[in-house]
C-alpha positions in Angstrom: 175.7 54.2 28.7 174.3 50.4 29.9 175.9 49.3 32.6 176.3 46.0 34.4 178.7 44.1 37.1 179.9 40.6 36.0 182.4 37.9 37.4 184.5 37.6 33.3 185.5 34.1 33.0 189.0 32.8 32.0 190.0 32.3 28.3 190.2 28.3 29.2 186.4 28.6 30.3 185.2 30.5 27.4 187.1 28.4 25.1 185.2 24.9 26.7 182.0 26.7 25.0 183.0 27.4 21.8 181.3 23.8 21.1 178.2 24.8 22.2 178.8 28.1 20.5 179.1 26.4 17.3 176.2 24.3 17.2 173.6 27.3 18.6 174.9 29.1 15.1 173.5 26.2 13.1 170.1 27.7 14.4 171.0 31.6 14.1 167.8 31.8 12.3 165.6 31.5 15.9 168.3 32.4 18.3 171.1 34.6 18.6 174.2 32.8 20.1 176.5 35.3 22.6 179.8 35.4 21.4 182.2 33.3 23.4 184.0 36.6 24.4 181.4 37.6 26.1 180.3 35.4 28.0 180.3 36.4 31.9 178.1 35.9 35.2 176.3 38.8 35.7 175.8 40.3 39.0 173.5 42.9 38.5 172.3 44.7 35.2 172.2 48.4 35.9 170.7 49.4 32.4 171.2 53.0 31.7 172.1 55.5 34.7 171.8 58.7 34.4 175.4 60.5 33.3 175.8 61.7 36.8 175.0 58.3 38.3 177.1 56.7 35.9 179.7 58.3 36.6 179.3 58.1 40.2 179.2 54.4 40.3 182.3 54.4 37.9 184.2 56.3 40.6 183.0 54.4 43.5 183.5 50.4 42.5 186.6 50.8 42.9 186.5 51.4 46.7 184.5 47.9 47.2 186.2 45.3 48.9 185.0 42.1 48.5 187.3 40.2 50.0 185.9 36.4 49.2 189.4 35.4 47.8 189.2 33.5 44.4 186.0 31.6 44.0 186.3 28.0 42.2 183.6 27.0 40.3 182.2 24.4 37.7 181.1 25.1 34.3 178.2 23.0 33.1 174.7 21.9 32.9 172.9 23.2 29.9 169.2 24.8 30.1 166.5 27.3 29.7 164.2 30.1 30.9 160.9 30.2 29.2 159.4 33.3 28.3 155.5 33.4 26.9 156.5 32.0 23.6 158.5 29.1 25.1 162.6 29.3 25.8 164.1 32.8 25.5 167.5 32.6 27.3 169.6 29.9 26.9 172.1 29.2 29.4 175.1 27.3 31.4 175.2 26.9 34.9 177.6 27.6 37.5 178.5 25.7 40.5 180.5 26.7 43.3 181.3 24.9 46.9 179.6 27.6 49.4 177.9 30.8 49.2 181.0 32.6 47.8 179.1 33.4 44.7 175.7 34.7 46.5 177.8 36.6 48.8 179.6 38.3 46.0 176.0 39.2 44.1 174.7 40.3 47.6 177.6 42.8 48.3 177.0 44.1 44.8 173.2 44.5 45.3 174.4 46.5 48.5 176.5 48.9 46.2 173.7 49.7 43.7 171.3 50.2 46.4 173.5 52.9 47.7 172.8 54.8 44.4 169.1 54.3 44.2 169.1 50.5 42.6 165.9 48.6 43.9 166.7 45.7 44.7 166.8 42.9 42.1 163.2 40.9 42.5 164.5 37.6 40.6 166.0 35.2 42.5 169.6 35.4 41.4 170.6 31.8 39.3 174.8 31.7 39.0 174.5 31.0 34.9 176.5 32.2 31.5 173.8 32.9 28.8 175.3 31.3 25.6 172.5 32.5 23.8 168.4 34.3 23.2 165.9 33.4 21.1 165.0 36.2 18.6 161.8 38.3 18.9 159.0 36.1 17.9 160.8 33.0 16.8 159.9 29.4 18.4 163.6 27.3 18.8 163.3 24.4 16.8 162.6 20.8 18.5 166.6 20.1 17.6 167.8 22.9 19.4 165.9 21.9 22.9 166.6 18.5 22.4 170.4 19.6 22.1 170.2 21.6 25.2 168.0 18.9 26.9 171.1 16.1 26.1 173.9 19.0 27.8 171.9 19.3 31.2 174.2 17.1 33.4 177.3 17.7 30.8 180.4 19.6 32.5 182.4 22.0 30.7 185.2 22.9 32.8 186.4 23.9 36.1 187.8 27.2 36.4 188.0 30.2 39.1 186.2 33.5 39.3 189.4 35.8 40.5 188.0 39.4 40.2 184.3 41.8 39.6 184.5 43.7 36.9 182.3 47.0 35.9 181.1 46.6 31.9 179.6 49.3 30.0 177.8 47.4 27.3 177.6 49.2 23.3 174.6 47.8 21.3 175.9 47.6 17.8 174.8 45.7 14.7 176.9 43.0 14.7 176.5 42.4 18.7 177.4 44.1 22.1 180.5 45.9 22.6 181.8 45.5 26.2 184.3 47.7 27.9 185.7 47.0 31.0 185.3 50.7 33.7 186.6 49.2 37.0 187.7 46.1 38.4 188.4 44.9 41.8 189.8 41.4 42.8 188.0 38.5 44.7 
């Protein structure tokens, strides 16, 4: 079972991407576009725990306290990380006022560490990924040049009220996500 702990974002929020949604299937060829009721910030990615562990960090999210209150944020700002045949995850950013956010992902890094998790090396980057480009494909000079013209563009404004605990189901048609804890801001 994949595992991973996300901040979910509002229906509003998910529903001021389904623009951007739209367009990135025009190019389903090269990329595959997340579907808008998916979209999430991801905390940490936990990949695939043992049983035992998984079930251990099942039964103990609920016991965090986070504490932070609700966190406002800003939806918007379209971009990119490269991989070694040019952009591989395409993404929005997050804003938010503070370090509510950073706190929230450090807290959580603190929870998987107490089952074994290595700390993440990345530098954590508040974004939604709206979609990846498929194995060995190139994106099209359009499809940068689309998210090139969305960097500065804002989506929405919204508020991250709770974490929640995904297990994630890799199926045909997409990923399957069910929610196994949650615990409020």
């Amino acid at each position: 079972m994949r595992l991973f702990i996300a901040l979910p974002f509002s229906p509003g929020a998910r529903e001021s991407l389904v623009p951007v949604y739209k367009h990135l299937c025009e190019y389903r060829d090269t990329v595959k576009p997340v579907e808008p009721e998916n979209y999430h910030l991801t905390l940490r990615f936990l990949g695939e725990p043992d049983n035992r562990t998984g079930q251990q960090i099942i039964e103990g999210f609920s016991n965090i306290t986070i504490g932070t209150g609700p966190v406002p944020f800003r939806l918007g700002g379209l971009g990119y990380f490269s991989g070694k045949n040019g952009p591989s995850v395409f993404w929005a950013g997050i804003q938010s006022r503070g370090t509510a956010i950073y706190e929230i992902q450090k807290l959580i890094e603190h929870f998987t560490a107490s089952f074994g998790f290595e700390k993440e090396k990345k530098r954590f980057r508040p974004h939604i990924t709206v979609a990846r480009a498929r194995k060995n494909m190139h994106a099209p000079v359009e499809l940068i040049d689309f998210i090139r013209a969305g960097s500065e563009t804002v989506y929405t404004s919204s508020t991250f009220t709770r974490v929640v605990l995904f297990s994630s189901e890799l199926k045909p048609g997409g990923p399957v996500y069910t929610e196994r804890g949650s615990v409020p801001l």
